[in-house]
N, CA, C and O of each residue as an XYZ file, in Angstrom:
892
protein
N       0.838     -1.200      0.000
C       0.000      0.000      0.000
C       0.873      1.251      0.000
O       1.621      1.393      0.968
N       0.876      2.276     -1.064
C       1.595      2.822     -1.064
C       0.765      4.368     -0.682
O      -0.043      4.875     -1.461
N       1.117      4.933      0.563
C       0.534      5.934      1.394
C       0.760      7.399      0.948
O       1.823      7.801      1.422
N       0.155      8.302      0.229
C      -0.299      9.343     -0.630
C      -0.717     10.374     -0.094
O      -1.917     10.302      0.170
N       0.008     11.787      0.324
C      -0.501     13.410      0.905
C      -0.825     13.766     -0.306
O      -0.500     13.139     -1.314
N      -1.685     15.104     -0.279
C      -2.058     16.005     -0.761
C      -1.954     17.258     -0.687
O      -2.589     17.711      0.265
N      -1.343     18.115     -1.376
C      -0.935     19.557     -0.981
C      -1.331     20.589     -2.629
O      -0.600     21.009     -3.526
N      -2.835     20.671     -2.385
C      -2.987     22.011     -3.451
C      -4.060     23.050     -2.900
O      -5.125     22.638     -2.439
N      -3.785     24.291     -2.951
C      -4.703     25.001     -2.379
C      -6.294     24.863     -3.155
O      -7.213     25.269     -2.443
N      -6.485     24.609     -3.813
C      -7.990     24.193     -4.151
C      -8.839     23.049     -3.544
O      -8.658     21.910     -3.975
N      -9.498     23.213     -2.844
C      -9.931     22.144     -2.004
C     -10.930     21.129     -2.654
O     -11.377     20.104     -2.139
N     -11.243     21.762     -4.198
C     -11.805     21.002     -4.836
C     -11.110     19.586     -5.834
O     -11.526     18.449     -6.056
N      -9.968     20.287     -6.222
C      -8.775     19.508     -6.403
C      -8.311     18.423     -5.393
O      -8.223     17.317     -5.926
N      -8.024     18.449     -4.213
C      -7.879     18.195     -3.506
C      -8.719     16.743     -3.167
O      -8.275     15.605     -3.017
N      -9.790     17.142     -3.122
C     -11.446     15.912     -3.084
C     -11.218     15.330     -4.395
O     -11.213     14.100     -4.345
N     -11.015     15.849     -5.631
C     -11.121     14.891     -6.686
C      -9.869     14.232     -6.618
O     -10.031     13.047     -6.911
N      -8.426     14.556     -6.296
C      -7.272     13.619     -6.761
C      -7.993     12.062     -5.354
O      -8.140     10.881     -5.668
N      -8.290     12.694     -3.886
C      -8.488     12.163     -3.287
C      -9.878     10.661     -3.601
O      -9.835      9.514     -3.157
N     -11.044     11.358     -4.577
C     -11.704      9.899     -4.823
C     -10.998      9.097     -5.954
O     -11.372      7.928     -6.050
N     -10.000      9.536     -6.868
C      -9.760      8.769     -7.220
C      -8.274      8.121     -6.872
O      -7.620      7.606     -7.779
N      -7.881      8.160     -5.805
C      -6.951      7.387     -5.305
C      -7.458      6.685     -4.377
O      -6.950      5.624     -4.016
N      -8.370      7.108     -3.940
C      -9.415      5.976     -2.390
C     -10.080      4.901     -3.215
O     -10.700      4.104     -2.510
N     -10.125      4.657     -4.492
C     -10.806      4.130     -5.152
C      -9.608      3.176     -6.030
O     -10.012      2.560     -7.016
N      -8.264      3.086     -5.673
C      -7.423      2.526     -6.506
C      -6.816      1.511     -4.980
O      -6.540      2.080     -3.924
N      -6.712      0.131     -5.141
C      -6.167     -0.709     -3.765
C      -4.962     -0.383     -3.449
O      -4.865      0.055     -2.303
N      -3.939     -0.440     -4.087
C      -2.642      0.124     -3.785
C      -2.518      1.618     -3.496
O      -1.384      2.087     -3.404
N      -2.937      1.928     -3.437
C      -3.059      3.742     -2.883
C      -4.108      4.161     -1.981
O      -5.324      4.001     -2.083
N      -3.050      5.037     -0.582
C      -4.340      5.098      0.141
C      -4.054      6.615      0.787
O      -2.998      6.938      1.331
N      -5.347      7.567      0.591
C      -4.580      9.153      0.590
C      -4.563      9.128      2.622
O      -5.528      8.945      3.363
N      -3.455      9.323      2.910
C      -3.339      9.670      4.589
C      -3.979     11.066      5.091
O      -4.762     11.262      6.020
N      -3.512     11.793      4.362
C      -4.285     13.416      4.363
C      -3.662     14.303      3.399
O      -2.996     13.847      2.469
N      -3.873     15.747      3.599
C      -4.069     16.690      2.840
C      -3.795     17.941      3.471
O      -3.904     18.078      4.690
N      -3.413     18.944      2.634
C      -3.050     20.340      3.054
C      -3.347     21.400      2.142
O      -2.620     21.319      1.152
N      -4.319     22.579      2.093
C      -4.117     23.606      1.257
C      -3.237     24.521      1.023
O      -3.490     25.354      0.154
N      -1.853     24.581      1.833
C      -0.505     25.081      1.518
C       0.434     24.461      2.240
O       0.212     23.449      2.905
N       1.486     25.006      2.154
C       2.666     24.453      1.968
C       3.217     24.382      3.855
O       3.730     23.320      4.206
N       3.102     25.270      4.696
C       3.519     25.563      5.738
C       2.287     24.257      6.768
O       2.735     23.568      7.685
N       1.726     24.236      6.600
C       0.131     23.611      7.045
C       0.901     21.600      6.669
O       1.111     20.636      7.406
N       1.060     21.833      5.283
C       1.570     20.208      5.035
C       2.769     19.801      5.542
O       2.931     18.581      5.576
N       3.577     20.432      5.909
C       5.505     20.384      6.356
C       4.751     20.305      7.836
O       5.421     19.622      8.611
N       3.754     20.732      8.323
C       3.879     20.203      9.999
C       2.681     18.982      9.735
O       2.883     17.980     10.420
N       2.023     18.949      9.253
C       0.986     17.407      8.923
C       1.917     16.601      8.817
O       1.921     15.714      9.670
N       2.986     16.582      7.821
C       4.032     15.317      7.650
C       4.712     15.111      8.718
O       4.901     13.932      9.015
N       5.041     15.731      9.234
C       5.940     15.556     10.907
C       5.110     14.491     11.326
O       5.727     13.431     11.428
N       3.452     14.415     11.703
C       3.279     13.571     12.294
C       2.706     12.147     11.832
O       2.037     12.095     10.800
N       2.958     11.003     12.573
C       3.239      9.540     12.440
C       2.085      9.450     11.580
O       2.181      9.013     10.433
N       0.835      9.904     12.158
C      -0.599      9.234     11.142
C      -0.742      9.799      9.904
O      -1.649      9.250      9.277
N      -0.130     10.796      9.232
C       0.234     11.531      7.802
C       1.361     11.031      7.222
O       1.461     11.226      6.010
N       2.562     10.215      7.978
C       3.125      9.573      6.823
C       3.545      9.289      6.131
O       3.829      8.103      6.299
N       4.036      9.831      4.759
C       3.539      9.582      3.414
C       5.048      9.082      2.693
O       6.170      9.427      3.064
N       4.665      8.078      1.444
C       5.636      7.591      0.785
C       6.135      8.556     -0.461
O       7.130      8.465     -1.180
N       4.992      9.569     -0.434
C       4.692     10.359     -1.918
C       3.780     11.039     -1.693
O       2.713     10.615     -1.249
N       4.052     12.331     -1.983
C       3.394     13.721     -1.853
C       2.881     14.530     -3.393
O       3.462     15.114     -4.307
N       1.584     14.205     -3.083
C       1.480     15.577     -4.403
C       1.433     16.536     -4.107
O       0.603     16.879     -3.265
N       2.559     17.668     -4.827
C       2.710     19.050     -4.597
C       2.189     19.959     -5.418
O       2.688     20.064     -6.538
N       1.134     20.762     -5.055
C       0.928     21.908     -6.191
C       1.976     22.689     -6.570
O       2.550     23.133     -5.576
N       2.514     23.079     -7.702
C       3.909     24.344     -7.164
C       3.296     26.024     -6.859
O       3.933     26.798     -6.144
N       1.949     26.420     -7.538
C       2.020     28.327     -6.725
C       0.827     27.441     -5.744
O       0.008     26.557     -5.995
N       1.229     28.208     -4.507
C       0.003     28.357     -3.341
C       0.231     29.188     -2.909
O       1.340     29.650     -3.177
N      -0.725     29.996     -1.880
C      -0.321     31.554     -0.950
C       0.269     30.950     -0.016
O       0.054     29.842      0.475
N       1.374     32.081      0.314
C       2.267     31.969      1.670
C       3.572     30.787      1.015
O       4.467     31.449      0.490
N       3.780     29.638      0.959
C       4.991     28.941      0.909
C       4.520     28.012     -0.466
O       3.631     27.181     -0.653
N       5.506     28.554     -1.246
C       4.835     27.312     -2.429
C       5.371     26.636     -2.356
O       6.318     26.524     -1.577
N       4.816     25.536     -3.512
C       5.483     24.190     -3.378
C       6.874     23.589     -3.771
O       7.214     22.406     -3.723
N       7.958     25.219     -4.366
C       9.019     24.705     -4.617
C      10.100     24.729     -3.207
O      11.013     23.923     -3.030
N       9.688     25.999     -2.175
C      10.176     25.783     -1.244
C       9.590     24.256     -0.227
O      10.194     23.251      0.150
N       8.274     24.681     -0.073
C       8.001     23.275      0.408
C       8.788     22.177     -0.070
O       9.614     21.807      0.765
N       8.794     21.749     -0.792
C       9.647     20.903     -1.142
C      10.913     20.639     -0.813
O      11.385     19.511     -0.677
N      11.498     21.701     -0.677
C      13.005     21.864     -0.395
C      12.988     21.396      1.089
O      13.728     20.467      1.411
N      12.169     22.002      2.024
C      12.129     21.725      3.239
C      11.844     20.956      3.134
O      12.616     20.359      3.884
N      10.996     19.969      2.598
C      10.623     18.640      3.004
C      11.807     17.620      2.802
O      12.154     16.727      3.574
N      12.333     17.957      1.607
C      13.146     16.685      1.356
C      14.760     17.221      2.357
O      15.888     16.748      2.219
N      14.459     17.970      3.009
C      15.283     17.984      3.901
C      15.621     17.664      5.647
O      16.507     17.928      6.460
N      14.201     16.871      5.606
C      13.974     16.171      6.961
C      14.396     14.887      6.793
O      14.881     14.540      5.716
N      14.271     14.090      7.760
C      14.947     12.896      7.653
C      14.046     11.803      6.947
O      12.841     11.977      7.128
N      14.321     10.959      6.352
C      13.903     10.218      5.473
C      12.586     10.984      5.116
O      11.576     11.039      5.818
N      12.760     11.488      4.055
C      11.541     12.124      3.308
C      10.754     11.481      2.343
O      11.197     10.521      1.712
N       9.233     12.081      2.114
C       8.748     11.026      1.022
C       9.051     11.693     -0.158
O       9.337     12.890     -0.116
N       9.021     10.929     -1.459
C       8.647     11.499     -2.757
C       7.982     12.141     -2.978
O       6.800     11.862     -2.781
N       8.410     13.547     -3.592
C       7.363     14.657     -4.041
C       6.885     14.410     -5.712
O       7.739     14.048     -6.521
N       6.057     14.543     -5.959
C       5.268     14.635     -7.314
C       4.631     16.106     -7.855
O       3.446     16.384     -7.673
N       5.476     16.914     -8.472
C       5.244     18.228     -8.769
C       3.731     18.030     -9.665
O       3.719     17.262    -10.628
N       2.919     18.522     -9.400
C       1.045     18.706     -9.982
C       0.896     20.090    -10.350
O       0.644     20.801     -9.377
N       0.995     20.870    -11.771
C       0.061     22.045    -11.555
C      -0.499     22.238    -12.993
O      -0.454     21.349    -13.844
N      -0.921     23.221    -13.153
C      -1.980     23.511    -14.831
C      -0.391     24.382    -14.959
O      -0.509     24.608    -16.163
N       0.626     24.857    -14.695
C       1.613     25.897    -15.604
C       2.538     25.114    -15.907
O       3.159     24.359    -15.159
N       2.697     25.342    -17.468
C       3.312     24.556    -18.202
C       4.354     25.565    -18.298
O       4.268     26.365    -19.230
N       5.413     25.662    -17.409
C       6.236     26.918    -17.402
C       7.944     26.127    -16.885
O       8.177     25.505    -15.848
N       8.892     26.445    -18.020
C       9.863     25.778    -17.819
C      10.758     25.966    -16.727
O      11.405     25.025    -16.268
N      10.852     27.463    -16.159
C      11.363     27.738    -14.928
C      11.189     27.086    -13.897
O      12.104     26.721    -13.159
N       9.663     26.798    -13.675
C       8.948     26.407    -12.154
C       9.179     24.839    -12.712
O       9.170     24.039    -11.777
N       9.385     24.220    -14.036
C      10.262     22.923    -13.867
C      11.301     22.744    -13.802
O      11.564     21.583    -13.488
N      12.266     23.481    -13.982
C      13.602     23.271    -13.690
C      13.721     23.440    -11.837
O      14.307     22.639    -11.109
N      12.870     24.917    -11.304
C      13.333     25.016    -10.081
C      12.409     23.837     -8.940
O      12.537     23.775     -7.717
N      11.582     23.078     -9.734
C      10.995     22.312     -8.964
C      11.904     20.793     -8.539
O      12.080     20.215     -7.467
N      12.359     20.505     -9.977
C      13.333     19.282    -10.049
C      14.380     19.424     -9.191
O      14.815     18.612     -8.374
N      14.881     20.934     -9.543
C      16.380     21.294     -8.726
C      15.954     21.185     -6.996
O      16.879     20.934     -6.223
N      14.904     21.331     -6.572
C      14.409     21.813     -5.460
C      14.439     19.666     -4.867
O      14.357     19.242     -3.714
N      14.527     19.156     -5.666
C      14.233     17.956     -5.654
C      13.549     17.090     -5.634
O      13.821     16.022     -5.086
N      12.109     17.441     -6.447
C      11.372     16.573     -6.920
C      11.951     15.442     -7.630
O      13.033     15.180     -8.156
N      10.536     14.717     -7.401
C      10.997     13.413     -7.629
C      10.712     13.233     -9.457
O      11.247     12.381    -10.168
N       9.899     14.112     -9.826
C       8.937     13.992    -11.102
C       7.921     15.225    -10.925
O       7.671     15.908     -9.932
N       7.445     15.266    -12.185
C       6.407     16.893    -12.754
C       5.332     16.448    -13.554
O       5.467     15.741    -14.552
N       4.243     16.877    -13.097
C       2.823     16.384    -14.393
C       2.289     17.453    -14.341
O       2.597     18.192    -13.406
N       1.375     17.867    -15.263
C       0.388     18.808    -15.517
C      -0.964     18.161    -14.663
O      -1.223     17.026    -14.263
N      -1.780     19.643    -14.586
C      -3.080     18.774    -13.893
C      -3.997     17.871    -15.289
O      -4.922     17.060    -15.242
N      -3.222     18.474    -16.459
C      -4.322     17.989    -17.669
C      -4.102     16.503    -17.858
O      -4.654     15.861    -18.751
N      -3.042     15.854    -16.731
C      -2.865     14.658    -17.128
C      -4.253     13.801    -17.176
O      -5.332     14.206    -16.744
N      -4.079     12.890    -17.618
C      -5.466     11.727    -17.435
C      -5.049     10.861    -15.977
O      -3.899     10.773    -15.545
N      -6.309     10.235    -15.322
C      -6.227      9.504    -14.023
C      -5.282      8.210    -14.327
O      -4.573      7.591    -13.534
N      -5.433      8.052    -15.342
C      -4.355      6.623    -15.560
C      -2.425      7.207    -15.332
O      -1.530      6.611    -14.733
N      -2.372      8.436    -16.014
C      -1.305      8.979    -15.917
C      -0.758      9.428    -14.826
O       0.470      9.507    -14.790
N      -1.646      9.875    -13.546
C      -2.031     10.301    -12.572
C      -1.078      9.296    -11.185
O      -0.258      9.487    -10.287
N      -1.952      8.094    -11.866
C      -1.912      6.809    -10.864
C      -0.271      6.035    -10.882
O       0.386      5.506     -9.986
N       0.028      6.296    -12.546
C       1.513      5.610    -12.942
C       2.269      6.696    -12.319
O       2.975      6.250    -11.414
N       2.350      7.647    -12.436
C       3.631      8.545    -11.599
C       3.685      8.644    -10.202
O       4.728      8.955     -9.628
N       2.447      8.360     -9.504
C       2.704      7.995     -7.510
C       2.781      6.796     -7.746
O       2.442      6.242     -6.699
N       3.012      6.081     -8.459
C       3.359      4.550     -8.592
C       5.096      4.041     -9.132
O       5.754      3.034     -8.870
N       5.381      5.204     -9.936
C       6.652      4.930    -10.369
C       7.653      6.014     -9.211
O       8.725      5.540     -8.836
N       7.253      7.411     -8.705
C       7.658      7.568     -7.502
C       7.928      6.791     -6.873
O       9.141      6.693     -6.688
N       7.230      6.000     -6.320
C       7.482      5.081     -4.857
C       8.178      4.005     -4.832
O       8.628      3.316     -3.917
N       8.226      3.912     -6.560
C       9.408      2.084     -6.968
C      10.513      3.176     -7.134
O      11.482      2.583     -7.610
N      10.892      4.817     -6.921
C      12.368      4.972     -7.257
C      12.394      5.639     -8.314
O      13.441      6.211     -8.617
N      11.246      5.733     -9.142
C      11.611      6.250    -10.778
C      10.900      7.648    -10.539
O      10.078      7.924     -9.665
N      11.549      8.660    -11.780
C      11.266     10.513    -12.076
C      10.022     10.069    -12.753
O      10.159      9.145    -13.555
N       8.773     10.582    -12.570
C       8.069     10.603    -13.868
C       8.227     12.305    -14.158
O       8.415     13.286    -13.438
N       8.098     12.145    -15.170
C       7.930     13.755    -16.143
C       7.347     13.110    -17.035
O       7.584     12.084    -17.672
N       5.725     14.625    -16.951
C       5.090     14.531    -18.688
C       5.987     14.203    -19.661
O       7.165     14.558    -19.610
N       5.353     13.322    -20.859
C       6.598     12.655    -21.661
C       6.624     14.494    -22.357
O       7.742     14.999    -22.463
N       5.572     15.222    -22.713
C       5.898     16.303    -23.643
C       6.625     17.929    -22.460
O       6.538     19.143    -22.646
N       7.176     17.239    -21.505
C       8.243     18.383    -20.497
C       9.820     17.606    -20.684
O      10.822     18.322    -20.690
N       9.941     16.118    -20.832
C      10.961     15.465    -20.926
C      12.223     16.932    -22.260
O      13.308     17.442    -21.981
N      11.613     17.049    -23.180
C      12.619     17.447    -24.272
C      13.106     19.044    -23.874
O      14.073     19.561    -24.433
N      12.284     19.761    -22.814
C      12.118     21.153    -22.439
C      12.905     20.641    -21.162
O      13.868     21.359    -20.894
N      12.759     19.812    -20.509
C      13.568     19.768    -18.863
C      15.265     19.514    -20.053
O      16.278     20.183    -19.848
N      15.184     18.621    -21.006
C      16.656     18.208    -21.582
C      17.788     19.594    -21.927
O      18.953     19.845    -21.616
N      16.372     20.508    -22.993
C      17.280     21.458    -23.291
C      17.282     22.518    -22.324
O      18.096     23.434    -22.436
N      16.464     22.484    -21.401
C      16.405     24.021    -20.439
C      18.145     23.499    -19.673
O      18.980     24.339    -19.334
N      18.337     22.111    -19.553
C      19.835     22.127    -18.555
C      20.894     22.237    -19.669
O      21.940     22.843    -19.435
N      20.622     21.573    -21.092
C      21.766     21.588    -22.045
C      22.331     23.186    -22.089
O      23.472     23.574    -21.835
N      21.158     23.979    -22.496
C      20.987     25.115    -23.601
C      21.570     25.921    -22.131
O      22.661     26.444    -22.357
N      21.213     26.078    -21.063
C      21.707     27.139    -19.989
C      21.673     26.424    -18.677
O      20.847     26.511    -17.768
N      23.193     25.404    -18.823
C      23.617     24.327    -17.493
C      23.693     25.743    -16.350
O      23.552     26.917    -16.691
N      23.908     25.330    -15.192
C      24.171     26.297    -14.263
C      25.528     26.468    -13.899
O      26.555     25.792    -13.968
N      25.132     27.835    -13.396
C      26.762     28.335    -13.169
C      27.560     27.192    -12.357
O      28.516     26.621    -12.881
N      27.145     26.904    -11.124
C      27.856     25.800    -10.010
C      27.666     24.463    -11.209
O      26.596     24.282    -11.790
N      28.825     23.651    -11.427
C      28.281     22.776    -11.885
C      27.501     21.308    -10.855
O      28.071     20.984     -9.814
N      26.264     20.586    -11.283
C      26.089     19.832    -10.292
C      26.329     18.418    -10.969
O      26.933     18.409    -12.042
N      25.827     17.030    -10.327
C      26.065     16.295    -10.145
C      26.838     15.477    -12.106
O      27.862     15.151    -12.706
N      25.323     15.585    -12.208
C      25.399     15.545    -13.706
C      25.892     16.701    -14.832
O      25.955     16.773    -16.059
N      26.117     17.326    -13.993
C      27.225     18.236    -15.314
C      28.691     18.321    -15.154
O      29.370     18.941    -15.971
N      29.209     17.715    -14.122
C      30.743     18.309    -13.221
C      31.673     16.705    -14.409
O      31.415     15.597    -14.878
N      32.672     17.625    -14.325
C      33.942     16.551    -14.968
C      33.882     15.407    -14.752
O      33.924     14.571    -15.654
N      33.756     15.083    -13.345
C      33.743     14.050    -12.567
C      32.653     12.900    -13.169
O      32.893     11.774    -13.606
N      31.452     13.568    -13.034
C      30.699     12.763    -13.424
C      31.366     11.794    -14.830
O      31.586     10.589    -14.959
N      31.531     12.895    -15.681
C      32.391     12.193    -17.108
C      33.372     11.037    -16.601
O      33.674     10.071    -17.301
N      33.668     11.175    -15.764
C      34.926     10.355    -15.150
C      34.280      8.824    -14.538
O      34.869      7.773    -14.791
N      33.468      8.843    -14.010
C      32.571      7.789    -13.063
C      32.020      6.901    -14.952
O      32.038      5.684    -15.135
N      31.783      7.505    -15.573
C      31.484      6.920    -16.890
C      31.828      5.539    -17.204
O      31.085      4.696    -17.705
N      33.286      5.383    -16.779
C      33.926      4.587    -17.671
C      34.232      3.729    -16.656
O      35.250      3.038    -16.707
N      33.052      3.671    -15.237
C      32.542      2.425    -14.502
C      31.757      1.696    -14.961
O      31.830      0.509    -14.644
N      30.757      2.130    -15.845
C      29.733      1.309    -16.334
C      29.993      0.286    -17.361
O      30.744      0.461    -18.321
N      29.332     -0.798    -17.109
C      29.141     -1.754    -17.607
C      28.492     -1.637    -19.465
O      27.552     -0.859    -19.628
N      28.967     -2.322    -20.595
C      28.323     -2.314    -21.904
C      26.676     -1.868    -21.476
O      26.095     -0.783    -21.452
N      26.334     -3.018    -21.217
C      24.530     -2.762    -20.905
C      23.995     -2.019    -19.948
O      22.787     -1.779    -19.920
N      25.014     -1.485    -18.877
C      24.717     -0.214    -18.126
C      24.302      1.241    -19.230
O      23.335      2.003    -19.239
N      25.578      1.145    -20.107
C      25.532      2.518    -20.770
C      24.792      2.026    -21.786
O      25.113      2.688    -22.773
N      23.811      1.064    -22.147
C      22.826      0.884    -23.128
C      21.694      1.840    -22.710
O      21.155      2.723    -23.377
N      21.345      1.245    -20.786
C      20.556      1.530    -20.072
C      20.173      2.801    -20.200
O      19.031      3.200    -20.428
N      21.575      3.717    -19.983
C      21.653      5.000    -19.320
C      21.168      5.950    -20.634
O      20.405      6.915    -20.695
N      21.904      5.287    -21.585
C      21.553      6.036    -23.330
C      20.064      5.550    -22.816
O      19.741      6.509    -22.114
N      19.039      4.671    -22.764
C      17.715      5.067    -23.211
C      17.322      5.367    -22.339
O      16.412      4.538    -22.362
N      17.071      6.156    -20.979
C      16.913      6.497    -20.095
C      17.078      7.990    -20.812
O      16.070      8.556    -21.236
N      18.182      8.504    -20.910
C      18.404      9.698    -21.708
C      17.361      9.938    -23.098
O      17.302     10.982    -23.748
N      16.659      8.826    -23.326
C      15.558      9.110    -24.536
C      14.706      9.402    -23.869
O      13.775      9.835    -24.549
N      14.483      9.401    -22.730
C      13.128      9.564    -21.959
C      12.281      8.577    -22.281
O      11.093      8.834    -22.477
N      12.920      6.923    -22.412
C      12.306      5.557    -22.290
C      11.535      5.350    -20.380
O      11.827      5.797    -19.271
N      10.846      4.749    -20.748
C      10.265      4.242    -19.060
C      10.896      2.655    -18.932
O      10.825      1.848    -19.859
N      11.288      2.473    -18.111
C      11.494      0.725    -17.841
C      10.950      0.066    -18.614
O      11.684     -0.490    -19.431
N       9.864     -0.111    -18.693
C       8.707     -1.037    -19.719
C       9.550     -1.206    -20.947
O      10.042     -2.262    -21.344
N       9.665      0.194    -21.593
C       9.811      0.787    -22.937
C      11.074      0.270    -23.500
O      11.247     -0.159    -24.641
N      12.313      0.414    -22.117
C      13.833     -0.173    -22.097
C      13.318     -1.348    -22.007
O      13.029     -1.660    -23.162
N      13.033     -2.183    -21.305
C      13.034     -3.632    -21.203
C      12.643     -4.533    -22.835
O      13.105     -5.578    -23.293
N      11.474     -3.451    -23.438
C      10.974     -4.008    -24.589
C      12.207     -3.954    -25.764
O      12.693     -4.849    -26.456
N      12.465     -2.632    -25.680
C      13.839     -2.288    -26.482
C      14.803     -2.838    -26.420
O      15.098     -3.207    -27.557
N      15.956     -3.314    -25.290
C      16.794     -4.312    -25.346
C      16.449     -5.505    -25.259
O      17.328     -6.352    -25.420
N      14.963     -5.966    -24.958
C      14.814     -7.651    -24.886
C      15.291     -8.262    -23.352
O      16.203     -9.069    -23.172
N      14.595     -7.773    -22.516
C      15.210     -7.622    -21.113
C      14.002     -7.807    -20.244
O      12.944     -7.515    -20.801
N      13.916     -8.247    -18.941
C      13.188     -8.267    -18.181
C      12.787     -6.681    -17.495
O      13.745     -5.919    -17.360
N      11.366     -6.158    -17.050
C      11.874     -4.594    -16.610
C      12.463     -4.795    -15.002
O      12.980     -3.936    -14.288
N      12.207     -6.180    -14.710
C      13.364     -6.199    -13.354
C      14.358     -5.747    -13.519
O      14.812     -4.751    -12.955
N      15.015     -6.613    -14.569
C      16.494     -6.362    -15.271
C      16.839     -4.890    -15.404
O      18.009     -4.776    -15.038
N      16.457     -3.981    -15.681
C      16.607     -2.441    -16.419
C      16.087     -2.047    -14.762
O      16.627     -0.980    -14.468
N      15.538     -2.372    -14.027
C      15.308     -1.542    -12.934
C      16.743     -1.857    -12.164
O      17.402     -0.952    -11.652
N      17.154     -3.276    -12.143
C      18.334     -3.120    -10.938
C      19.694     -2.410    -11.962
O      20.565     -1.777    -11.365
N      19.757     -2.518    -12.995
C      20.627     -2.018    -14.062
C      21.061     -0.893    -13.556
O      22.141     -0.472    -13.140
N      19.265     -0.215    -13.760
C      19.322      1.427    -13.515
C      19.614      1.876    -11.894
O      19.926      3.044    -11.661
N      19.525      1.124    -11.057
C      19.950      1.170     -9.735
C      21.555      1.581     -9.519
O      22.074      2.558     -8.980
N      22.378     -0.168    -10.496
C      23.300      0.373    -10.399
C      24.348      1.118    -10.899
O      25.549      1.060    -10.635
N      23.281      2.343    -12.211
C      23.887      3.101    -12.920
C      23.714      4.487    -11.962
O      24.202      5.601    -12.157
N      23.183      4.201    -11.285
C      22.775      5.812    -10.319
C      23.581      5.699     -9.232
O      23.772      6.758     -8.635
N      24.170      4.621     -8.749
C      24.954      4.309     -7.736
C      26.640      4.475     -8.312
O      27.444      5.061     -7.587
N      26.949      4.073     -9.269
C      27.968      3.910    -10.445
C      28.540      5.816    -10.203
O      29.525      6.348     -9.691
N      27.289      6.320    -10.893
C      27.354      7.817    -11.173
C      27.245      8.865     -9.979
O      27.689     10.013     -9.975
N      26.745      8.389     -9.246
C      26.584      8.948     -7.863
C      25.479      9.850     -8.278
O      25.791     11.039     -8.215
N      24.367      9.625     -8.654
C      23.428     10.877     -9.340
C      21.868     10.114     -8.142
O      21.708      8.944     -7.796
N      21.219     11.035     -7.898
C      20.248     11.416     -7.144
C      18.943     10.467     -7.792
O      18.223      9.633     -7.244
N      18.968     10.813     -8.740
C      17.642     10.108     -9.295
C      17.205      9.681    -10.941
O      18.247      9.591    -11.590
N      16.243      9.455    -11.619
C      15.955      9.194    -12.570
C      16.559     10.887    -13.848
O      17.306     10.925    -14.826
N      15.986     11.660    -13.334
C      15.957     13.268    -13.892
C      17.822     13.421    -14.135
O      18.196     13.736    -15.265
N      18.643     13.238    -13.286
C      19.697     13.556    -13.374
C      20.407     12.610    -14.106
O      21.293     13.066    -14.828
N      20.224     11.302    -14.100
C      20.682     10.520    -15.123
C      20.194     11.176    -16.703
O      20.988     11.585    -17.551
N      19.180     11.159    -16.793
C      18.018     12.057    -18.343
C      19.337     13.166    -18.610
O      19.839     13.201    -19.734
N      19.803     13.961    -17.635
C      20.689     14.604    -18.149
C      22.243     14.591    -18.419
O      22.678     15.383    -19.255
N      23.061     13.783    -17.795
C      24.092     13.498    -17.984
C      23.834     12.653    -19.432
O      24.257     13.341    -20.362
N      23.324     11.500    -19.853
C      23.199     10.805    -20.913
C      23.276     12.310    -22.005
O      24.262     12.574    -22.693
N      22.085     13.106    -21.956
C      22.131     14.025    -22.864
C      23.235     14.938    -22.735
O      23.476     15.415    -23.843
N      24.030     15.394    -21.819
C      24.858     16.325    -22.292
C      26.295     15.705    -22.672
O      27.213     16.313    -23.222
N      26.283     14.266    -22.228
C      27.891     13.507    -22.948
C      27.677     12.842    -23.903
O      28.508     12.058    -24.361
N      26.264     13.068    -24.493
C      26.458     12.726    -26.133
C      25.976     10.866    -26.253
O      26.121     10.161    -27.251
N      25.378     10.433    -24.869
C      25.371      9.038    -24.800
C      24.081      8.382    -25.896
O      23.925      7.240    -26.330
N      23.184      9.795    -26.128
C      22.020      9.490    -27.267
C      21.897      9.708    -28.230
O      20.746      9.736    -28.665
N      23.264     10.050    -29.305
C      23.576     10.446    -30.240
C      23.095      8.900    -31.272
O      23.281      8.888    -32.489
């Protein structure tokens, strides 16, 4: 059972993500918050929980990119799932950087909805597949000044740990493939491509699904 907060200031939003996750067996919503300051003390306590958080990113008073930041800065934190209607590349870059786990629009469909607090909680980034090519070039086209995990020399250096079928992995991962998609593509179990990808993030020392997406793309691994 994988245990599900809620954090958007619309309380109508809020009731609808909530019947249709009370209505799915593996998902069960613990509670809810209409901003950001209100949900960071709900999560503190034991009966809230959560494995995976949906975050609105604008709310009044603390949005959800700071929220976030604070959250994933308590001790064992859950997965955040960035949720909003702005299709705005800034508030995805500073949401990811902030350390989300993954970004959807609210226009997603409930099936789409259900696979990203589902691929959260096994470990994986979801991003709308049509933000994947805008999160690629917003880090290619203007990397940041500090370099981080996936842009620093180093990383280039950790490279030439990986295994042939590691850096198969990591190249379609960098296509913005899902496990499924890799597993079908190399002829592989998606067990196989999940512990692969485990130990290509461990290999690289990189944070998550999103930061692998970018190292592949900026060393040329999807050419």
């Amino acid at each position: 059972m994988t245990r599900v907060f809620l954090v958007d200031d619309q309380e109508l939003v809020r009731t609808g993500f909530a019947m249709i996750l009370d209505a799915t067996p593996d998902l069960r919503v613990v509670g809810s918050a209409g901003d950001g300051q209100t949900a960071l003390d709900a999560l503190r306590r034991p009966e809230h929980r959560a494995d995976v958080v949906l975050m609105d990113v604008r709310m009044p008073g603390l949005d959800g990119v700071e929220t976030t930041r604070r959250l994933l800065a308590t001790p064992d934190p859950p997965r955040v799932v960035m949720l909003t209607t702005f299709d705005d590349d800034e508030l995805l870059i500073a949401a990811l950087r902030a350390g989300a786990a993954g970004y959807l629009l609210k226009d997603a469909g409930a099936a789409d909805l259900l696979a990203a607090i589902r691929a959260a909680a096994a470990g994986e980034a979801p991003v709308a597949p049509r933000l994947v090519r805008r999160l690629i070039d917003s880090f290619v086209l203007a990397p940041p000044v500090t370099p981080s995990a996936e842009h620093s020399p180093a990383a280039a250096s950790r490279l030439g740990r990986l295994t042939t079928r590691e850096r198969e992995i990591l190249a379609s991962v960098g296509l913005g493939l899902s496990n499924a998609e890799i597993a079908a593509r190399l002829q592989l179990a998606e067990s196989t491509v999940k512990t692969h990808l485990g130990s290509v993030l461990r290999k690289l020392e990189l944070r998550d699904r999103v930061q692998a997406v970018i190292l592949a793309q900026t060393h040329g691994l999807t050419d």
